[in-house]
C-alpha positions in Angstrom: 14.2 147.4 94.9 14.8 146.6 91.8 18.1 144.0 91.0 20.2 143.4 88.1 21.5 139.8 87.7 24.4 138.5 84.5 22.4 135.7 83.9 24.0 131.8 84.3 23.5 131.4 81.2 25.5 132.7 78.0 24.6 134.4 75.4 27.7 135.5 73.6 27.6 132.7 71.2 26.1 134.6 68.3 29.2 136.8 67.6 29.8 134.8 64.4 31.6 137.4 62.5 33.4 140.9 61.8 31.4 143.1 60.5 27.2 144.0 61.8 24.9 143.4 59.8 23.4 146.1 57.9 19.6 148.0 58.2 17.4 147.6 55.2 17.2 150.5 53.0 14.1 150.3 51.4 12.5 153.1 48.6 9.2 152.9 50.1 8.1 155.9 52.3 6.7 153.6 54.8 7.4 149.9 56.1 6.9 147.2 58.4 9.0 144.2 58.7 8.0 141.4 61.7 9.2 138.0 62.1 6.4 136.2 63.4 8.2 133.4 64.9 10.1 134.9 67.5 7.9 138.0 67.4 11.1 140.4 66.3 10.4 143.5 64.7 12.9 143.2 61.8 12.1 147.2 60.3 10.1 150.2 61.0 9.7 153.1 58.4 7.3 155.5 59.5 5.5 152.6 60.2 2.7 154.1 62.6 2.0 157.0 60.4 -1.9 156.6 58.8 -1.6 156.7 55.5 -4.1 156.1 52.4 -3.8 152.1 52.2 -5.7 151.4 48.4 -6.6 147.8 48.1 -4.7 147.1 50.8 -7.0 148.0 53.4 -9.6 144.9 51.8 -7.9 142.8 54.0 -10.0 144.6 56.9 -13.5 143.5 54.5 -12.1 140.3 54.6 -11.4 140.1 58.4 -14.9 141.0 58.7 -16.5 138.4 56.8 -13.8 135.8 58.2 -15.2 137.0 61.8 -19.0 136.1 60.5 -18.0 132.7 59.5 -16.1 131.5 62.0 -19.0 133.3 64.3 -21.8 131.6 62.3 -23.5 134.4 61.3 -23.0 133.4 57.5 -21.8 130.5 55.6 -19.6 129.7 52.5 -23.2 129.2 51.1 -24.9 132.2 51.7 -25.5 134.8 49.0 -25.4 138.4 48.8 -27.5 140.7 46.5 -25.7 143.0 44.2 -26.6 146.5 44.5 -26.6 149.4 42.2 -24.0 150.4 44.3 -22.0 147.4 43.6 -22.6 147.6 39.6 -21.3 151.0 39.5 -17.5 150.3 41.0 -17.1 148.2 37.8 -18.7 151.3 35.9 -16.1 153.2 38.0 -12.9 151.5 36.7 -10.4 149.7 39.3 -10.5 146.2 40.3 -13.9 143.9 39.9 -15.1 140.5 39.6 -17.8 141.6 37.1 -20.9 141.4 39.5 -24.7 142.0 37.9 -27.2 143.0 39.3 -29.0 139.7 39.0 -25.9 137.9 40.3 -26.0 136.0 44.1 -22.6 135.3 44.9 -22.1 133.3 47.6 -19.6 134.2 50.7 -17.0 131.4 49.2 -17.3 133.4 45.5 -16.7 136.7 47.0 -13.6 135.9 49.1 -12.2 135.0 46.2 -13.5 137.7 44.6 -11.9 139.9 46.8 -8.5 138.5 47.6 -7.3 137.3 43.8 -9.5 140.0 41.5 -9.1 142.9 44.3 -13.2 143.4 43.5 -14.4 146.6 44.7 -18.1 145.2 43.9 -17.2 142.5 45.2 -16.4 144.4 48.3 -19.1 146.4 48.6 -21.4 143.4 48.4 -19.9 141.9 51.7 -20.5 145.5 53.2 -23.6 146.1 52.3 -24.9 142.6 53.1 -23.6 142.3 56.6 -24.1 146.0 57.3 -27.1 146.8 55.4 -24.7 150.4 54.0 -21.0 150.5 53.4 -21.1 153.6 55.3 -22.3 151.1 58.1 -19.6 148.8 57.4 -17.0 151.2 57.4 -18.0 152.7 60.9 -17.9 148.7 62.0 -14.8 148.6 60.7 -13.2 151.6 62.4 -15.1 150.4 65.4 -13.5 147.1 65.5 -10.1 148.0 64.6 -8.7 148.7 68.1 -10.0 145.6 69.6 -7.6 143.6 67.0 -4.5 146.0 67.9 -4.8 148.2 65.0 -4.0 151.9 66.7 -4.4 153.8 63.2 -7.0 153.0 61.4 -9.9 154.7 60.2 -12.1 153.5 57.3 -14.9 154.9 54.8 -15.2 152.7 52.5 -15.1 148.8 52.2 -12.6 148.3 49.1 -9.5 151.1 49.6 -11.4 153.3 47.5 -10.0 157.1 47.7 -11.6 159.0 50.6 -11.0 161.7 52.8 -10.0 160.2 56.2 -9.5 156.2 55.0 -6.0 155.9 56.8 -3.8 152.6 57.9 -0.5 152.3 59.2 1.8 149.6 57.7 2.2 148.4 61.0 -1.3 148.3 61.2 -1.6 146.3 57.9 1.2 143.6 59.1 -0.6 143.3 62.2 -3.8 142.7 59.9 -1.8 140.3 57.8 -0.7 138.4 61.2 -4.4 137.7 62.3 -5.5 136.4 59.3 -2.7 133.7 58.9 -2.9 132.9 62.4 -6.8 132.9 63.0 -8.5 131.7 60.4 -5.9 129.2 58.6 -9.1 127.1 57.0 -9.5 130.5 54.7 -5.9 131.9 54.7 -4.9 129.4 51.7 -6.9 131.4 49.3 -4.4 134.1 49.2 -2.0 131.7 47.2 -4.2 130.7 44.5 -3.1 132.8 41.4 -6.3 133.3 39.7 -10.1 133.4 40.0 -13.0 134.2 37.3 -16.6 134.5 38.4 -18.3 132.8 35.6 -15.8 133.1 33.1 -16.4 136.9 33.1 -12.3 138.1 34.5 -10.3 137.3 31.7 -8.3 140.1 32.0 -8.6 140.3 35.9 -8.6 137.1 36.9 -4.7 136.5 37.9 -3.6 137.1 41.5 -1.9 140.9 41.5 0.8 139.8 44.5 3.9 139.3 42.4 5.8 137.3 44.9 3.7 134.3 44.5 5.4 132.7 41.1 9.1 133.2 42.4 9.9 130.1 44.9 10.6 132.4 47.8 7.9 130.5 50.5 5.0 133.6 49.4 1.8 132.6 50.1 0.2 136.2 50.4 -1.3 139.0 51.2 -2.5 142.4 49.2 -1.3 144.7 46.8 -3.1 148.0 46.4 -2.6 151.0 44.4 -3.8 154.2 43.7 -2.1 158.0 42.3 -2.5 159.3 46.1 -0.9 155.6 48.0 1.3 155.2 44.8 2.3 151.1 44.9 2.0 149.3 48.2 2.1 145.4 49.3 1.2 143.4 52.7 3.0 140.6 51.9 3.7 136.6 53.6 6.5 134.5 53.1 7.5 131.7 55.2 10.8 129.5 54.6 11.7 126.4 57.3 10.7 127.5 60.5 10.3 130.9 60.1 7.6 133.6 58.9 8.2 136.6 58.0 5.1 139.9 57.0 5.5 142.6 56.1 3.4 146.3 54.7 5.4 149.0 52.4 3.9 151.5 50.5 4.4 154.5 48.1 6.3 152.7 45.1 6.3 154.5 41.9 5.4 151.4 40.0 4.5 147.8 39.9 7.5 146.7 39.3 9.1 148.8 41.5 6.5 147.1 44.5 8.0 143.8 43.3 11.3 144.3 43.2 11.4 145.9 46.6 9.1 143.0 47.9 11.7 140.5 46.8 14.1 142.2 48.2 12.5 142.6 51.8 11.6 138.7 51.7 15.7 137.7 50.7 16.9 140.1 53.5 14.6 139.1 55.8 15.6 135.4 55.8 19.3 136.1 54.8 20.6 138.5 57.0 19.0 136.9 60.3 18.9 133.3 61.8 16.9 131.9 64.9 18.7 130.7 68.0 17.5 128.9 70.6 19.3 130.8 73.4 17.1 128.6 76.3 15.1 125.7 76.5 12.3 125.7 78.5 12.7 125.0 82.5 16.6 125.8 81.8 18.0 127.8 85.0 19.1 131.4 83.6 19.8 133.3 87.2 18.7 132.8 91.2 17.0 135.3 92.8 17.0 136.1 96.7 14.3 134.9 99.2 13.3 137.0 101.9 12.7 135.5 105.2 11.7 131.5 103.2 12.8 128.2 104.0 15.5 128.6 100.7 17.6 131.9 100.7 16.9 131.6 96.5 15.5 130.4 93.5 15.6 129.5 90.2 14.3 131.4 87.6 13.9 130.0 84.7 11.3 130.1 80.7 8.3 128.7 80.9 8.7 128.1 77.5 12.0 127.6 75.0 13.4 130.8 73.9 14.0 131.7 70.4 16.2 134.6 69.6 16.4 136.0 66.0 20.1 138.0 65.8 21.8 139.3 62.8 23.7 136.6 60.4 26.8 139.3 60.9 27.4 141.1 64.1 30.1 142.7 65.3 29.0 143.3 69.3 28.0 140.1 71.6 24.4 139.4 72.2 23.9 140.3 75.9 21.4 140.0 78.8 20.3 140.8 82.3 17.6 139.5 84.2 15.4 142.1 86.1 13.3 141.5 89.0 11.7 143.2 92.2 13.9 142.0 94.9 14.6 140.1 97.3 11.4 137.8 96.1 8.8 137.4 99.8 8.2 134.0 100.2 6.0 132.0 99.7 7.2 132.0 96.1 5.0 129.4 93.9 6.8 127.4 91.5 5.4 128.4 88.0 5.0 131.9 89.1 6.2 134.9 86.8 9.2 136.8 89.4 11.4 138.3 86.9 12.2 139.1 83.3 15.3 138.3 81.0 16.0 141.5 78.8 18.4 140.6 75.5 19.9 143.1 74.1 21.1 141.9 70.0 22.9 144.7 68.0 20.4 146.5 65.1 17.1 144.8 67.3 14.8 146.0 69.6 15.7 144.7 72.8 13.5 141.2 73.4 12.1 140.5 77.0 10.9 137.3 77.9 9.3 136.4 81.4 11.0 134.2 83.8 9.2 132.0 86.2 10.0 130.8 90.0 12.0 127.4 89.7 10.4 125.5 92.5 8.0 126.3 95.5 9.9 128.5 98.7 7.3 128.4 101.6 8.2 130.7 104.8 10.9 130.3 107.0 10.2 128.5 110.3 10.1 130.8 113.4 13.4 130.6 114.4 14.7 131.8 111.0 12.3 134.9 111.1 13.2 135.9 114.3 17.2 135.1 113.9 16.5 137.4 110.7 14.0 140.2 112.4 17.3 140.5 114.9 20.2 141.0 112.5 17.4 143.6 110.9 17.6 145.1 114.1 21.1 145.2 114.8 22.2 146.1 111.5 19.4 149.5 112.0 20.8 149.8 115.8 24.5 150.0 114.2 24.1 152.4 111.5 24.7 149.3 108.5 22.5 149.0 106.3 19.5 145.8 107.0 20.8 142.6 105.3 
């Protein structure tokens, strides 16, 4: 059966003001907006829809490689050839690092490579040196996406380059973004240096693309891509106090039109929103009934603090419930997940956090069972319903 509890503890304190707080228009034809401290999706454009990523979908190359180092299956030190293959993006137009074909970059040369010029050679060097092909890489690629919770993604290429069937979702791309901050923080630095020039050769490619990174606003990356069929598109970083924020748009009509709308994601996001600690952790939020133990109910309270992000401006209360299967059968073991807290905050998805057993409830001694198996039995004989 499932019960329905008010909690003990309130949450109404975040009613701060008159009027809600207001959902982010944005020009791009498809966003994602997450809040990576409390885990809140903050917006959701067409979000899941696969779309032609550009450049954007490097940060998957660079995932790669990341994997191979932290795996040990390269170094900073090792060095790539550069193929024909390679020479002929730069021949191609688009972003490059201004690999030759007598050139041995090493790993640490072509992260950078990739992440502040955008190199497509650059790219297809880390492809075709851990894959042997690109069209080997990209299979890996597309092959490795779902185990990392990308749902909608499908790659041909190594760079972003246009192709039939190279698809991301923004949400994809955050999520993306989200793994490399949070798994490989030795290498995630790199995406705030401004500019990079492989022996002296970038002087007009050299500066970092991402146009948040100059403005004072916490940005500290990701990837900006473009091309005619994606039109303008950023997965961007920014992280102010406590709090982080990513985010993917796409399908700008210009550079400056990314920016501006990138800016204005990152003020929103920081401005219209603040973090409450609605529990600390081990704080009692509701009791739930024992059957037939040696305590008629527990506790239930976080195993760990709870931090809620609500709007800066709402009209309605932030509310809850706590959920469980009930009554609880003892033995009940402290520690032990029993219920769920569900939190409802106006213009959020609803947040659910799991709520543990308070304290151990062994089973009732025998007199209490069989005191209880009688009213059970009385209550049946009577027509009322068991207790």
């Amino acid at each position: 059966m499932l019960n329905r509890l008010r909690p003990v503890l309130t949450l109404l304190a975040f009613a701060l003001a008159a009027l809600p707080a207001r959902a982010f228009e944005t020009a791009a034809t498809a966003a994602w907006v997450y809040d990576m401290s409390t885990g809140t999706v903050l917006m959701d454009k067409n979000a899941d829809q696969p779309l032609p990523p550009a450049s954007m979908s490097k940060l998957m190359t660079i995932n790669m490689l990341f994997e191979a180092l932290k795996d040990g299956r390269v170094t900073m030190d090792t060095t790539f050839a550069v193929s024909d293959r390679a020479v002929q993006m730069t021949r191609d137009g688009g972003s490059t690092m201004m690999l030759q074909h007598n050139d041995r970059p090493t790993v640490e040369e072509l992260i950078h490579g990739m992440i502040i010029n955008s190199g497509n050679d650059a790219c297809v060097v880390v492809a075709e040196g851990l894959a042997g092909t690109e069209e080997a890489f990209a299979e890996q690629m597309t092959l490795r996406g779902p185990a990392i919770g990308l749902t909608s993604s499908t790659f041909r290429n190594a760079s972003g380059w246009p192709a039939e069937g190279h698809r991301m979702s923004m949400r994809d791309l955050g999520i993306l973004g989200k793994r490399l901050i949070e798994d490989f923080p030795d290498y995630y630095p790199i995406f705030a240096q401004t500019e990079y020039s492989y022996k002296g050769r970038s002087p007009d490619n050299r500066f970092n693309r991402n146009p948040l990174l100059d403005l004072g606003i916490g940005a500290d990356g990701l990837k900006t891509g473009h091309t005619s069929e994606a039109g303008y598109g950023l997965v961007g970083s920014a992280k102010q106090g406590n709090r982080r924020i990513i985010f993917a748009i796409t399908g700008l009509p210009s550079d400056r039109a990314r920016a501006e709308e990138a800016e204005r994601i990152v003020g929103w996001a920081f401005r219209q929103f603040s973090q409450k600690t609605v529990a600390k952790s081990g704080t009692r939020v509701a009791e739930a009934e024992v059957h037939l133990g040696d305590a008629d109910s527990v506790g239930l309270v976080p195993a760990d603090d709870i931090m809620l992000l609500v709007p800066a401006l709402v009209q309605d209360s932030v509310t809850a419930e706590v959920v469980y299967n009930g009554p609880l059968i003892a033995p009940v073991l402290k520690g032990s997940a029993v219920a769920e807290l569900i939190i409802h905050a106006p213009d959020l998805p609803d947040r659910r956090v799991p709520l543990v057993a308070e304290a151990d409830v062994g089973k009732a001694g025998f007199l209490k069972r069989v005191l209880t198996a009688g009213r059970q039995l009385s209550g049946q004989y009577l027509g009322f319903p068991a207790s």
